[in-house]
C-alpha positions as CSV (number, residue, x, y, z in Angstrom):
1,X,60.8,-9.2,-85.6
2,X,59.6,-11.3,-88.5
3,X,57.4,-8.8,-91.2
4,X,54.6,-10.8,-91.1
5,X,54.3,-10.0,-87.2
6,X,55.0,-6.5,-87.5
7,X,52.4,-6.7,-90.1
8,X,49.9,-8.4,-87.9
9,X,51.3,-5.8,-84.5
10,X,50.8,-2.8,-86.5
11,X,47.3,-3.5,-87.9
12,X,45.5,-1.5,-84.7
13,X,48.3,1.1,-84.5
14,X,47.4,1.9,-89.0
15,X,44.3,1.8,-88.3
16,X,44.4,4.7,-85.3
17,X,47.2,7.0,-87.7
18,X,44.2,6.3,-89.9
19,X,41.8,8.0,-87.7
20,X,44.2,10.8,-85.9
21,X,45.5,12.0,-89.3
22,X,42.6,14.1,-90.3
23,X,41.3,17.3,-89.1
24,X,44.5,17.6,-86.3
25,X,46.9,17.6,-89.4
26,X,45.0,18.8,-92.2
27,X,43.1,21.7,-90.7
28,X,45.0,23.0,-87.5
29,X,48.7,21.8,-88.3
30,X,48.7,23.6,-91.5
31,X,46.9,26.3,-89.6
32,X,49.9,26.3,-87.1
33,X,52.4,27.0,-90.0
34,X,50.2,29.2,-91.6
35,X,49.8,31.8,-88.8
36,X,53.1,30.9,-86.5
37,X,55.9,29.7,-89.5
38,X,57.6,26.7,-87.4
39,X,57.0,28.2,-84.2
40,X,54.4,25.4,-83.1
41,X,56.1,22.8,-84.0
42,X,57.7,22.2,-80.5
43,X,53.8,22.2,-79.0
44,X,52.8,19.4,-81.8
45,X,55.8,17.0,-81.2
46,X,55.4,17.9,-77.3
47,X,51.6,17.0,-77.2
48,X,52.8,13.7,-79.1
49,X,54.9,12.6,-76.6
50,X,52.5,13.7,-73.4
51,X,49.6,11.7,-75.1
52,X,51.2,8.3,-76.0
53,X,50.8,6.5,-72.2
54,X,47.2,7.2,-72.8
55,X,46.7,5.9,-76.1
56,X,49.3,2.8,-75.5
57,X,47.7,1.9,-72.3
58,X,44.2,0.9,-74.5
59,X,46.6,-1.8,-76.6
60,X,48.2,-3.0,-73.6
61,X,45.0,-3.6,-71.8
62,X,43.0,-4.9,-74.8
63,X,45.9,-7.4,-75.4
64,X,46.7,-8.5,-71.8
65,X,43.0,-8.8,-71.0
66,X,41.6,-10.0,-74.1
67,X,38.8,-6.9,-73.0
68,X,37.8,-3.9,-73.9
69,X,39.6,-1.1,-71.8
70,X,35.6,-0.3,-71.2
71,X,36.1,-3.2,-68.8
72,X,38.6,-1.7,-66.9
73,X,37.2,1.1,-66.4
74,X,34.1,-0.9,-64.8
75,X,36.5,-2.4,-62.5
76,X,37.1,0.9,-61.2
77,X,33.6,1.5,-61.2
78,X,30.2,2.3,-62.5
79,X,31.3,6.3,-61.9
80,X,34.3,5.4,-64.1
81,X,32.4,4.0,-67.3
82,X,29.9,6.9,-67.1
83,X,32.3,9.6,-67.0
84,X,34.0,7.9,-70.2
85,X,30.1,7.8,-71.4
86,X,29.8,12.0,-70.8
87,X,33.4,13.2,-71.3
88,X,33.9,11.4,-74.8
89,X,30.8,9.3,-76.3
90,X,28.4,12.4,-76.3
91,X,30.7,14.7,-77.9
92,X,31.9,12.3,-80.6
93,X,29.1,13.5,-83.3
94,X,30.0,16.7,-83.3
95,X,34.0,15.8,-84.0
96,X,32.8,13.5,-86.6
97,X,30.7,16.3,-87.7
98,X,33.8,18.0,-88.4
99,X,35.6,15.5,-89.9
100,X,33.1,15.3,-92.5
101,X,33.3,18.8,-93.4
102,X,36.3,18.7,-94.1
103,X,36.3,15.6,-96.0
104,X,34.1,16.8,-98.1
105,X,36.1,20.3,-98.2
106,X,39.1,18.6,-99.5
107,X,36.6,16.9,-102.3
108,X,35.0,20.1,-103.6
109,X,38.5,21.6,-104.1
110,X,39.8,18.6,-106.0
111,X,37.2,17.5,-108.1
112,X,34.9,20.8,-109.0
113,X,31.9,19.3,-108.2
114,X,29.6,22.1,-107.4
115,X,27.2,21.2,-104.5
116,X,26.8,22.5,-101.3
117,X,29.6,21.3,-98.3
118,X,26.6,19.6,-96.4
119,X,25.1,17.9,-99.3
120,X,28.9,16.6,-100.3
121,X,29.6,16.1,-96.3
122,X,26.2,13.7,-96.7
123,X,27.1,11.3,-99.5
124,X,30.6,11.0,-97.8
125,X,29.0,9.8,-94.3
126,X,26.7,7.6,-96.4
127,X,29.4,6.2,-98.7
128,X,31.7,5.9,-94.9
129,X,28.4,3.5,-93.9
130,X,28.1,1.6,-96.9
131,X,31.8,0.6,-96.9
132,X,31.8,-0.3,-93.0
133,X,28.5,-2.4,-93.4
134,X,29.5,-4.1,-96.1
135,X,33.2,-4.9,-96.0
136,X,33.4,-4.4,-92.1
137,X,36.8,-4.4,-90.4
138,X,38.9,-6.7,-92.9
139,X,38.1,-3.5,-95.3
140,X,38.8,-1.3,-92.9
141,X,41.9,-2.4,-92.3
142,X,43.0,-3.1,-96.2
143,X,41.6,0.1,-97.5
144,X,43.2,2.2,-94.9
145,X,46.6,0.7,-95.4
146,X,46.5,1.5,-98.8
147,X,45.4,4.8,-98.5
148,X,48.0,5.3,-95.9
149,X,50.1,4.8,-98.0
150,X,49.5,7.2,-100.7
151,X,49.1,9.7,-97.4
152,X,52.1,9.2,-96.4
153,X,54.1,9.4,-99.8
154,X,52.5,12.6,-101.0
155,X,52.8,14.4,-98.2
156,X,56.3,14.0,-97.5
157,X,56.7,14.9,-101.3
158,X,54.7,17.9,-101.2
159,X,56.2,19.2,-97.9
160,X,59.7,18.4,-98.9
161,X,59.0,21.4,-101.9
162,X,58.1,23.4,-99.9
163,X,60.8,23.5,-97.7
164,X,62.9,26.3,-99.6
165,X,60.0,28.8,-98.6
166,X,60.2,28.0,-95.2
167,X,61.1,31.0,-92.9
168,X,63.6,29.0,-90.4
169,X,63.5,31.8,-88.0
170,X,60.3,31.6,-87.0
171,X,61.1,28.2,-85.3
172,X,63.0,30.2,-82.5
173,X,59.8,32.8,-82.3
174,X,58.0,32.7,-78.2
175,X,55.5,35.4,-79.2
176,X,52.9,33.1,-79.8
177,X,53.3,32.3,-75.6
178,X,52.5,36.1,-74.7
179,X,49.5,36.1,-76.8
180,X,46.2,35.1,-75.4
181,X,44.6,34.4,-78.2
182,X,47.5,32.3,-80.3
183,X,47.5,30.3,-76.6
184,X,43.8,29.6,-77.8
185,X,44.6,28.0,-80.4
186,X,47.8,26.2,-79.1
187,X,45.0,24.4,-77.0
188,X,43.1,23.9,-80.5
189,X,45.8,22.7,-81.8
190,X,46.3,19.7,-78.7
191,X,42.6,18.7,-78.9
192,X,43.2,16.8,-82.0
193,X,46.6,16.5,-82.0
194,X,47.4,13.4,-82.8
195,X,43.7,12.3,-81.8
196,X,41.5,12.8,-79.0
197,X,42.6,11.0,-76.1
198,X,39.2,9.0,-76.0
199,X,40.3,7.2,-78.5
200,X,42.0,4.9,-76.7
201,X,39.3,3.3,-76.5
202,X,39.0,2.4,-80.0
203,X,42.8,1.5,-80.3
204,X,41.5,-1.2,-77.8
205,X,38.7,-2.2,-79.4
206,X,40.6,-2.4,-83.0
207,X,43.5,-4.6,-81.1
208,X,40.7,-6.9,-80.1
209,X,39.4,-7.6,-83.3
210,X,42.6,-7.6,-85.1
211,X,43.4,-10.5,-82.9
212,X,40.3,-12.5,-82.7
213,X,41.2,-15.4,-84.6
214,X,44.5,-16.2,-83.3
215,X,45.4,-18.8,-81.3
216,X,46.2,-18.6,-77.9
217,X,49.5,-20.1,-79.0
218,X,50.2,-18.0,-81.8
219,X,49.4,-14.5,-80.2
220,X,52.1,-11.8,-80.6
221,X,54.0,-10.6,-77.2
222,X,53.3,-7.4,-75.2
223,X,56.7,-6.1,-76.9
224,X,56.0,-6.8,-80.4
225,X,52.9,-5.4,-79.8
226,X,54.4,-1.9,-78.7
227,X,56.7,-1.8,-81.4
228,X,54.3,-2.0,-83.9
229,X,51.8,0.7,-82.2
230,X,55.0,2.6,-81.4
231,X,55.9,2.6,-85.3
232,X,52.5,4.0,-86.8
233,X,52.8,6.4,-83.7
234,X,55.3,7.7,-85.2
235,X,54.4,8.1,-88.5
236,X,51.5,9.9,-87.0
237,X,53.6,12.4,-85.5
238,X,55.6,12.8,-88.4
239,X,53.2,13.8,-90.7
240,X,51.9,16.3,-88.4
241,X,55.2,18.1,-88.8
242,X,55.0,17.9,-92.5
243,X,51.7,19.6,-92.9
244,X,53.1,22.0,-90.4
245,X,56.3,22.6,-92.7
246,X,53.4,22.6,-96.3
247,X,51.8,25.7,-93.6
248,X,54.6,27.6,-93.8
249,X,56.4,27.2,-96.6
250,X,53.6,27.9,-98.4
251,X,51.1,30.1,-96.8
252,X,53.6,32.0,-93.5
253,X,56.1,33.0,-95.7
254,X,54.0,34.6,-98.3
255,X,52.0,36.6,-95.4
256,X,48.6,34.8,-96.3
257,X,46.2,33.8,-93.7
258,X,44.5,30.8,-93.8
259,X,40.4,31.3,-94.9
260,X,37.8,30.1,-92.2
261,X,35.2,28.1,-94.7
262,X,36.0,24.9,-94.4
263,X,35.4,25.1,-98.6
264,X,37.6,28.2,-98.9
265,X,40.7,26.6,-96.8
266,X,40.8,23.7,-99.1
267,X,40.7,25.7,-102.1
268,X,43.1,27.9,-100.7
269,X,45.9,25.3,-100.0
270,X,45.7,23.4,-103.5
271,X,45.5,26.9,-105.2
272,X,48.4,28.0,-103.2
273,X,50.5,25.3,-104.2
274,X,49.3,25.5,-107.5
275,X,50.7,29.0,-108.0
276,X,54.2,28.8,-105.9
277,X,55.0,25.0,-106.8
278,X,53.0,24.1,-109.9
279,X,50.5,22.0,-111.2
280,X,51.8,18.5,-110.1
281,X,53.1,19.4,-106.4
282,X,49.1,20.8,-106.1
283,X,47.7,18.1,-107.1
284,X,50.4,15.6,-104.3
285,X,49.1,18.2,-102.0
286,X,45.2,17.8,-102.7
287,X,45.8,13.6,-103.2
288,X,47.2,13.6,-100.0
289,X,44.7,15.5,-98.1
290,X,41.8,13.6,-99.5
291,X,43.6,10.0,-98.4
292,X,43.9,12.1,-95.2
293,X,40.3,12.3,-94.9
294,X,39.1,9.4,-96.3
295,X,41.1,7.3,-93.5
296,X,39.6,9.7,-91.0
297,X,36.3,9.6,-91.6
298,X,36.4,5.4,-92.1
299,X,38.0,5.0,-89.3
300,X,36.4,7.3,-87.2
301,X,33.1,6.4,-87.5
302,X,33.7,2.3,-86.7
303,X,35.9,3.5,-84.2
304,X,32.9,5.7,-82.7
305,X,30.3,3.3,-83.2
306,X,32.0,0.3,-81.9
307,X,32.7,2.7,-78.6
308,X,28.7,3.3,-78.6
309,X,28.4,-0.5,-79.0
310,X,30.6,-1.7,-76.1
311,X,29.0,0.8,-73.5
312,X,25.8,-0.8,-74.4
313,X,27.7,-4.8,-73.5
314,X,28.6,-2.6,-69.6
315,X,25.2,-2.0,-70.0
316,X,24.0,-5.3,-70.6
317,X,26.2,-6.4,-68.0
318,X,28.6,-8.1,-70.2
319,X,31.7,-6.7,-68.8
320,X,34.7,-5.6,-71.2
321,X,32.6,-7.1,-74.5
322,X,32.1,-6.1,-78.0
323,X,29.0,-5.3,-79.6
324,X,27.6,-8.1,-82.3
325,X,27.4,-6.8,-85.8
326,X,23.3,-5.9,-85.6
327,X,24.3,-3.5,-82.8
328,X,27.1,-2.4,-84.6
329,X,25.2,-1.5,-87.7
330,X,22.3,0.3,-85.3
331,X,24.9,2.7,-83.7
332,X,26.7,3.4,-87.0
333,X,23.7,4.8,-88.5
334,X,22.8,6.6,-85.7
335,X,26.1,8.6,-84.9
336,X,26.3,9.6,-89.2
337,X,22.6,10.5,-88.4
338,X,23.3,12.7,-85.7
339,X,26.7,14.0,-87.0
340,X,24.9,16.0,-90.2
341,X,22.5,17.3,-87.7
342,X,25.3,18.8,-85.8
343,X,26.6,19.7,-89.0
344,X,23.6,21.2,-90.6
345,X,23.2,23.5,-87.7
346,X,27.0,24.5,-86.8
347,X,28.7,25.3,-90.3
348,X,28.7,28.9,-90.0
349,X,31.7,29.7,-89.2
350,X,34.2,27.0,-90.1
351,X,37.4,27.7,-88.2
352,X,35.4,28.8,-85.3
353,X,33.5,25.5,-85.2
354,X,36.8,23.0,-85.5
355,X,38.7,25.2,-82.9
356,X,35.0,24.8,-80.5
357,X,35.4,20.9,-81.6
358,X,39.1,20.4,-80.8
359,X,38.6,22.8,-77.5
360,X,36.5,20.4,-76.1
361,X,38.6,17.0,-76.7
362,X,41.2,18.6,-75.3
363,X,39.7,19.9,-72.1
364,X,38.3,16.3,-71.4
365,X,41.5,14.2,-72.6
366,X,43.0,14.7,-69.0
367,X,40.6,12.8,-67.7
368,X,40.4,10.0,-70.0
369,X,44.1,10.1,-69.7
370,X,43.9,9.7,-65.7
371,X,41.3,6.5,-66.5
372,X,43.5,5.0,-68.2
373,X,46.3,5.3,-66.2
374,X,44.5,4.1,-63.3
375,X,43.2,0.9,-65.3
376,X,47.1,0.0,-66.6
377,X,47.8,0.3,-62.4
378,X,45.3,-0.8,-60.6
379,X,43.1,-3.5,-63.0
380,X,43.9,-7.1,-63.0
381,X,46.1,-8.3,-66.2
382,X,49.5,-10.1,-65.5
383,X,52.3,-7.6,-63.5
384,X,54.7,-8.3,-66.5
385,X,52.1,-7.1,-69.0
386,X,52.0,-3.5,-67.1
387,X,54.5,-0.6,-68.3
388,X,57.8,0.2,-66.9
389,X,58.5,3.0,-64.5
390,X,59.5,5.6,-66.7
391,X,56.2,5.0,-69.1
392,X,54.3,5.8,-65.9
393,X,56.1,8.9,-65.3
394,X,55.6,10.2,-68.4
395,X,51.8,9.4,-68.2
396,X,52.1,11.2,-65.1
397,X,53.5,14.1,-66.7
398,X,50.9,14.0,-69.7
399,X,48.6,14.0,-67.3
400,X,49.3,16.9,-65.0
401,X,50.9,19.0,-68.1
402,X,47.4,18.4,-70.1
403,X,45.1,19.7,-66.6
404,X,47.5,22.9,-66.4
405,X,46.3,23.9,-70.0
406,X,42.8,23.1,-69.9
407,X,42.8,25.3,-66.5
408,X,44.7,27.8,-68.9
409,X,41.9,27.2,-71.0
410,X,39.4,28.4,-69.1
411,X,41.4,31.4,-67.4
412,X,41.7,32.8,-71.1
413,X,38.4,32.5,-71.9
414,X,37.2,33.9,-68.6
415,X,39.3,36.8,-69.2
């Protein structure tokens, strides 16, 4: 493969790392080594693999079709775009609420500005608009390859010091499967881990306008395509592990437990690493989760309103279409408008709130999963475009493996 196509085939797949690597890493990874050493990391690389059909299958579609996965899911139905519409649109403020918390967490603890979380959460969402407005998805997808990449080099910096702290036999511990409430949070942990499975959706919306000034003849092939996605996958999963590692080299092994303010937690990992590694590994550490968050919250919020934007073209009746930039820019200010409501009114309790947040995704994702599956099967786009056999199976598996915990879900919380 020539660079300038894997360039051009892993433009949607950046742009998605850019989105998953956020709260699921930040927040509940280092959260996962914090409390359970390297216990968890079988459940993140495990969720990985179960959710990558779903998320493939919105690429595939998008780039067979030329449509939005939306319109495959009107080809299954009306029932089918509305129950995308309830399960994942109407709880997407209150995860970007959460993003934006965090974001502006992370910027409180680096810079030592002293406001309020929701006043800095607010001039984060605004700056988020401004940026997507302005620059639109040509800055999207230049600023979050260069953020990216300082992401991606300071974290693997930071986690690799703390690898001497790390406890290595807590990566053979099962207690965490005998305990109700560390099962809790495994399914915390999957909500967001590497994204919520709606955001598929996106990934085919993002493919779509990646590609919309090629030429028929010069479009990339279904394989190139996969590779590409399949290599910021990856990457995705990878730094998972490594805030998992940062987790417990630096907070397990000292017997500290993570703080619940979304404030306190940020502080708490840069001032960690400050005392254990010194001055320069704290500030990789706190560089690297602010890139984290500023790829998040860009991406997340076109990604959210350009989901609003093509439910309203179903609507409209245009099936499988993208919104035009007025609509675009109408739903954008709406969802960052809604989102600090929701977070006005739910900060309380910080860890609480994201573990409520990533609860939720995850209980939904099956379904989204099962759409999506059935769209990559059943939908017209060319048989040679469809996956293989054993990509089926596996989002078979996802599938069924995913319902089993949200059913453990709510047996726990019943009990």
């Amino acid at each position: 493969m020539k660079l300038s196509d894997w360039q051009r085939a892993a433009g949607p797949g950046l742009v998605f790392s850019g989105s998953a690597i956020g709260v699921s890493h930040l927040v509940q990874s280092t959260r996962a080594g914090a409390m359970f050493g390297l216990a968890l990391i079988v459940v993140i690389v495990t969720i990985n693999v179960l959710k990558y059909p779903a998320f493939r299958f919105g690429m595939d579609y998008a780039h067979s079709t030329r449509r939005t996965i939306i319109g495959g899911y009107r080809e299954l139905g009306v029932w089918a775009v509305i129950l995308y519409a309830v399960t994942s649109l109407t709880i997407a403020p209150i995860g970007l609420a959460a993003v934006s918390a965090t974001t502006a967490a992370i910027l409180a603890a680096l810079t030592g500005i002293d406001l309020p979380i929701l006043a800095l959460a607010g001039i984060a969402m605004a700056a988020t608009v401004a940026l997507l407005l302005v620059g639109g998805y040509g800055w999207l997808d230049r600023v979050n390859k260069l953020l990216i990449a300082f992401l991606t080099v300071a974290t693997i910096t930071a986690s690799a010091l703390a690898l001497p702290r790390v406890q290595w036999a807590s990566f053979t511990s099962v207690d965490w499967a005998l305990d109700p409430l560390a099962l809790l949070f495994v399914v915390a942990l999957a909500g967001f881990m590497p994204s919520p499975v709606g955001q598929s959706v996106q990934i085919s919306l993002w493919t779509l306008k990646s590609q919309e000034t090629d030429a028929e003849g010069d479009r990339l092939s279904p394989e190139t395509m996969r590779k590409g996605f399949l290599a910021s996958y990856l990457l995705t999963g990878f730094l998972a592990l490594c805030f998992c590692v940062m987790g417990a080299g630096v907070m397990h092994s000292g017997g500290i437990a993570p703080e619940t303010g979304a404030a306190e937690l940020a502080s708490q990992v840069i001032d960690l690493y400050r005392q254990t590694l010194g001055t320069i590994p704290a500030y990789l550490a706190a560089i690297a989760a602010l890139c984290v968050m500023a790829t998040t919250m860009i991406a997340s919020f076109d990604g959210a309103a350009r989901g609003y934007g093509a439910i309203h073209q179903e609507y409209l009746g245009n099936v499988g279409g993208r919104a035009s930039t007025r609509t675009y820019a109408v739903f954008l200010s709406i969802i960052a408008a809604l989102s600090y409501v929701i977070l006005a009114t739910m900060m309380g309790n910080f860890a609480v709130f994201i573990d409520l947040v990533t609860s939720i995704y995850f209980v939904v994702g099956p379904v989204i999963a099962l759409l999506n599956h059935l769209v990559i099967t059943r939908c017209g786009m060319p048989e040679e475009d469809r996956p293989g056999a054993a990509m089926k199976t596996l989002s078979i598996a996802g599938i069924t493996i995913m319902s089993a915990m949200a059913v453990m879900f709510f047996v726990l919380k019943a009990g």
